[in-house]
C-alpha positions as CSV (number, residue, x, y, z in Angstrom):
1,X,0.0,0.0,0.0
2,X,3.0,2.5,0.9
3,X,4.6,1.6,-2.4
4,X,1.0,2.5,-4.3
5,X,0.7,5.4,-2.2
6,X,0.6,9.0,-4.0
7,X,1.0,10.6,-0.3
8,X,4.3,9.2,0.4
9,X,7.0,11.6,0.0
10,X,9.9,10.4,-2.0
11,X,12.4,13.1,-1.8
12,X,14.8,14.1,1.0
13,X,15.7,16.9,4.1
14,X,19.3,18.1,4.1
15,X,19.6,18.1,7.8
16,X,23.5,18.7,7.8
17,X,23.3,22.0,6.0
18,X,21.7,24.0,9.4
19,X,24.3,22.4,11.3
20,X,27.2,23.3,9.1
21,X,26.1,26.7,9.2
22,X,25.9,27.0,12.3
23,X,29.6,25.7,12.7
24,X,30.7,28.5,10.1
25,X,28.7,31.4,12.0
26,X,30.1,30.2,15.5
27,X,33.7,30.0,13.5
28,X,33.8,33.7,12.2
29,X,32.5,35.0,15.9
30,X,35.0,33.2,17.7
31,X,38.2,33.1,15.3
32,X,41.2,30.8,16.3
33,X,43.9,33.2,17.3
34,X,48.0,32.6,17.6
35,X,49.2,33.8,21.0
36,X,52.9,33.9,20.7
37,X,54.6,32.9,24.5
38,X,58.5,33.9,25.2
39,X,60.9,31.1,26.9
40,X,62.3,33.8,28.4
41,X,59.6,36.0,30.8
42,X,61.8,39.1,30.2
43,X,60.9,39.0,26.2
44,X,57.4,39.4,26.9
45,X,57.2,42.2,24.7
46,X,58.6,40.4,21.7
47,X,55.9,37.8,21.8
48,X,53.2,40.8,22.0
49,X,54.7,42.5,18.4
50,X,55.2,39.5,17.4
51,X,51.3,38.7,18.2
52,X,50.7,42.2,16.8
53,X,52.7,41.5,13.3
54,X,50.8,38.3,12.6
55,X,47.1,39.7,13.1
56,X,47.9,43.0,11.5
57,X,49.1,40.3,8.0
58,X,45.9,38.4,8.8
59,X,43.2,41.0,8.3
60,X,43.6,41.1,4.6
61,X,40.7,39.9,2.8
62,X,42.7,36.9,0.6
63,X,43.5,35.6,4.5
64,X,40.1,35.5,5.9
65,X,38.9,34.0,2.9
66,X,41.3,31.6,2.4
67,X,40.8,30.9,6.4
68,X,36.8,30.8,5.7
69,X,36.7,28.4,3.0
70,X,39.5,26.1,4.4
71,X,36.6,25.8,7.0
72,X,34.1,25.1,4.8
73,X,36.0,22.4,3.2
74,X,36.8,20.8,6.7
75,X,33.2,20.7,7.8
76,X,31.8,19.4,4.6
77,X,34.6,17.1,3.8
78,X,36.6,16.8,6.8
79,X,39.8,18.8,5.2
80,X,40.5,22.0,3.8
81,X,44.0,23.7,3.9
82,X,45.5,27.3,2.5
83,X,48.9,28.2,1.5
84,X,51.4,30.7,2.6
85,X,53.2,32.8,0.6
86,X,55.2,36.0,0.8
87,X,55.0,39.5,-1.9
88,X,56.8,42.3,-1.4
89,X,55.1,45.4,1.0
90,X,55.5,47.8,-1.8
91,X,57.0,48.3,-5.3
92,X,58.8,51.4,-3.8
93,X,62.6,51.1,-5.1
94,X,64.4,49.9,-2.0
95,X,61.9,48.7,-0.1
96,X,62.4,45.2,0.5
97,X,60.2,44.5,3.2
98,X,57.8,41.5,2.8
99,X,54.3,40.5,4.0
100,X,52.6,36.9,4.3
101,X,49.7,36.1,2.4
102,X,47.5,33.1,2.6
103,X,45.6,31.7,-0.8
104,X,42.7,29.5,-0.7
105,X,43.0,25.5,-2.1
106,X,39.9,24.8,-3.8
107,X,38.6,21.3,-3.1
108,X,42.0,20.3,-0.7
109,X,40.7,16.9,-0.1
110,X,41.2,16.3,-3.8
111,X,44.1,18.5,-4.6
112,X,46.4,18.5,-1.8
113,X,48.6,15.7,-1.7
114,X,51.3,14.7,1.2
115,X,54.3,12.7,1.7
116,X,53.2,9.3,2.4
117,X,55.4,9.2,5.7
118,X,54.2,11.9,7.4
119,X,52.6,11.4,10.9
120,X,52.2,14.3,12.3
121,X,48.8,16.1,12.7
122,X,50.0,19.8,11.3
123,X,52.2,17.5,8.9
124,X,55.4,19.6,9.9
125,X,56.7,16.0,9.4
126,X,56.6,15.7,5.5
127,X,59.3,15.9,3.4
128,X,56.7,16.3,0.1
129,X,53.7,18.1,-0.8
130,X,51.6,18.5,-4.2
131,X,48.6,20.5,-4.8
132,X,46.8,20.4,-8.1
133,X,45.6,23.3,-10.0
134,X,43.5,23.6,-13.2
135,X,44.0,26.0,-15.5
136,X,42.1,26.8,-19.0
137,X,44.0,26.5,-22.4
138,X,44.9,30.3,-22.2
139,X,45.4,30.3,-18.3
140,X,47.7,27.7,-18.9
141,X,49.3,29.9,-21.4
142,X,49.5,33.1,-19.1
143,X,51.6,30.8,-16.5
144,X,53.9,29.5,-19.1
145,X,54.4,32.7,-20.2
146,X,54.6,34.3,-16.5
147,X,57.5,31.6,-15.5
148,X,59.1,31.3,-18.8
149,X,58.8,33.8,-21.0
150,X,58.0,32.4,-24.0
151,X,54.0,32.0,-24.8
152,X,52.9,28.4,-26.0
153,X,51.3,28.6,-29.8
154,X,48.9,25.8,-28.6
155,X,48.0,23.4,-25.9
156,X,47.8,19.7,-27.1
157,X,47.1,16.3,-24.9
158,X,49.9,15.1,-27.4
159,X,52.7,17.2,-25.7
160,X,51.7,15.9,-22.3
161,X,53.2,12.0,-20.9
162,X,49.9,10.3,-21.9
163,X,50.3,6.4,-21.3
164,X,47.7,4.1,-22.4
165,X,47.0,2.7,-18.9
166,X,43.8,3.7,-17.1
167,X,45.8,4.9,-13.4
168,X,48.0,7.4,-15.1
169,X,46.9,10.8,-14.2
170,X,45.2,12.9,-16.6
171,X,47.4,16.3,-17.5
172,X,45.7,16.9,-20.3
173,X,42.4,16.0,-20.9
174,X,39.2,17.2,-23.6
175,X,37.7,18.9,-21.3
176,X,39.8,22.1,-22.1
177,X,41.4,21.3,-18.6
178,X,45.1,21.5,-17.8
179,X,46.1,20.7,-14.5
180,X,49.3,21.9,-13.0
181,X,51.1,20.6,-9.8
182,X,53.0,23.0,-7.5
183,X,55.3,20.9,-5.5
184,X,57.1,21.9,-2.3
185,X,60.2,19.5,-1.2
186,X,62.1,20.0,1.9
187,X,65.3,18.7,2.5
188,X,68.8,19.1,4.9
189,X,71.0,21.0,3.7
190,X,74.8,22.0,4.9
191,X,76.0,25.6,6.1
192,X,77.6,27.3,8.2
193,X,77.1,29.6,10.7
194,X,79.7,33.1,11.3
195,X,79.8,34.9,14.3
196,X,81.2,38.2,13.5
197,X,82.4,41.1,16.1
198,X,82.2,44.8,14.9
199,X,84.8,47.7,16.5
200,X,82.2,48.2,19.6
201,X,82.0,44.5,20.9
202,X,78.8,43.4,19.3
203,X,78.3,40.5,17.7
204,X,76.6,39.0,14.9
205,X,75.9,35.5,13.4
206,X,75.0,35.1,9.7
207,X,74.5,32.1,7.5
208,X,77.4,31.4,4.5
209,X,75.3,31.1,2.1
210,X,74.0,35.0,3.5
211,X,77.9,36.6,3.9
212,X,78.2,37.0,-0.2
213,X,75.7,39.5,-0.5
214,X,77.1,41.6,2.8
215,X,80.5,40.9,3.2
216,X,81.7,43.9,1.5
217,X,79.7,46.1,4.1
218,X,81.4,44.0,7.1
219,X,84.8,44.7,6.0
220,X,84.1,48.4,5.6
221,X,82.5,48.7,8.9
222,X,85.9,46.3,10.9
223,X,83.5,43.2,11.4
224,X,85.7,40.6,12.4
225,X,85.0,36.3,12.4
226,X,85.3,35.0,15.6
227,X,83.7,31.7,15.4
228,X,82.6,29.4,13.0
229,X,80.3,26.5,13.1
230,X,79.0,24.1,11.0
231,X,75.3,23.2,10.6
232,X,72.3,21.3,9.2
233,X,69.2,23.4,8.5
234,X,66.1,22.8,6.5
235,X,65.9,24.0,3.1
236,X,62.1,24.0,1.0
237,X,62.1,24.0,-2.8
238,X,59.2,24.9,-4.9
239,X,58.8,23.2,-8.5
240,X,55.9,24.4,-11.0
241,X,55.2,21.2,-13.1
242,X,53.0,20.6,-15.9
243,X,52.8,16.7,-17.6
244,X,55.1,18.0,-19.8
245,X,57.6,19.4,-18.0
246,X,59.0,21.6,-14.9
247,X,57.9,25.1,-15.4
248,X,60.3,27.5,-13.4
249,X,63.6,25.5,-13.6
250,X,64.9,22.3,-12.9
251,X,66.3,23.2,-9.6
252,X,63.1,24.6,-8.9
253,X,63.5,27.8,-6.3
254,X,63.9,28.5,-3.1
255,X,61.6,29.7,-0.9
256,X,61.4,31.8,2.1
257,X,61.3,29.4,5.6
258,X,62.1,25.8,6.5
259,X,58.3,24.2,6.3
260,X,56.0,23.4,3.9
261,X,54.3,26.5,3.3
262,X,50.4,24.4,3.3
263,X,48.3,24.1,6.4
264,X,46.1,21.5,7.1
265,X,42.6,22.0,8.7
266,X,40.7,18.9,9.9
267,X,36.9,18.4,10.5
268,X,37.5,15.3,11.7
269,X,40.3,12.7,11.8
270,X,40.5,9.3,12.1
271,X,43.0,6.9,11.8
């Protein structure tokens, strides 16, 4: 009788959607915030700029955004992340102060990939991460050009490693889709640490692979080396890589920082 019917309802109530908005509105009242503590009690005031510094960056609107949908990702899907990045303050001629930004990763659950051996819940563990981007045929072009300098004529599947079997990952496909992976890889690295004196007693330590660029200035100014000492610091490269090839370089570059510049938001996690 049920089946035969014409009373029954046969569609459906989204009774998640309430409760995720909810979540989102409780979210942007109560924000999380960083709350920087000193080791030392006596560079309590340090921690306060340095509290001051980070929510003064984090006002822009490409942060909250990025922050909001990251959110929204981890409450519908149970992961979101953003990633950080840096852009100089100004385009004033010798200003070279920097500021960070965050950008929002569309659809993280599916884009963001991690080094298989990381453990840790805020992944600062990983050695490897890949996010996927797609791109049309002429936004593809516009970051060719952007990284390389030279424009692309045209966009074909054919220039893209295209195997016949059915797990190799797309590139290229009909749908006037590229996708393009930007890969961060973090390794040790060797250097060594200077510890220079100046005329007046005051000291000051800088990297090797940082003295090139200032050493003239330390000579003129009767900087002396009094130590040395070698090291093992973390170094992160960044690689733009299309199926076809690597975009900015073989070596990739070097970015600002010794982590993985992605961070992870969970709505829930279970191992």
């Amino acid at each position: 009788l049920l089946n035969d019917s014409p009373l029954k309802y046969r569609g459906e109530f989204n009774v998640l959607r309430k409760a995720g908005r909810q979540i989102m509105a409780d979210l942007r009242l109560n924000p999380v915030q960083p709350d920087f503590k000193p080791k030392d009690m006596d560079r309590e005031e340090g921690a306060d700029l340095l509290d001051g510094i980070y929510r003064a960056e984090d006002r822009s609107l490409s942060s909250q955004e990025a922050k909001d949908y990251a959110s929204q990702d981890a409450i519908v899907c149970g992961f979101g992340a953003w990633e950080l990045y840096t852009e100089y303050a100004s385009n004033n001629a010798g200003d070279e102060r920097q500021i960070i930004c965050r950008d929002w990763i569309p659809e993280a659950n599916n884009t963001v990939f991690w080094d298989a051996n990381a453990r840790k819940l805020d992944k600062s563990d990983a050695m490897r991460c890949a996010i996927l981007k797609s791109y049309t045929e002429d936004g593809y072009k516009d970051l060719v050009e952007d990284l390389t300098g030279e424009r692309p004529e045209e966009v074909s599947p054919s220039n893209f490693s295209q195997p016949e079997e059915s797990y190799v990952f797309p590139w290229a496909s009909t749908a006037d889709k590229i996708y393009v992976a930007t890969i961060y890889c973090r390794k040790r690295v060797k250097d060594k640490v200077y510890t220079f004196r100046d005329p007046m007693g005051e000291e000051l330590r800088l990297r090797a692979s940082d003295i090139e660029e200032v050493m003239d200035e330390l000579i003129d100014t009767g900087h002396e080396i009094v130590a040395e000492r070698e090291i093992k610091r973390w170094e992160v490269r960044k690689y733009i890589a299309s199926g076809e090839k690597i975009l900015n370089g073989d070596d990739g570059e070097v970015i600002a920082g010794e982590n993985i510049p992605v961070v992870p938001v969970y709505g829930e996690r279970a191992i």
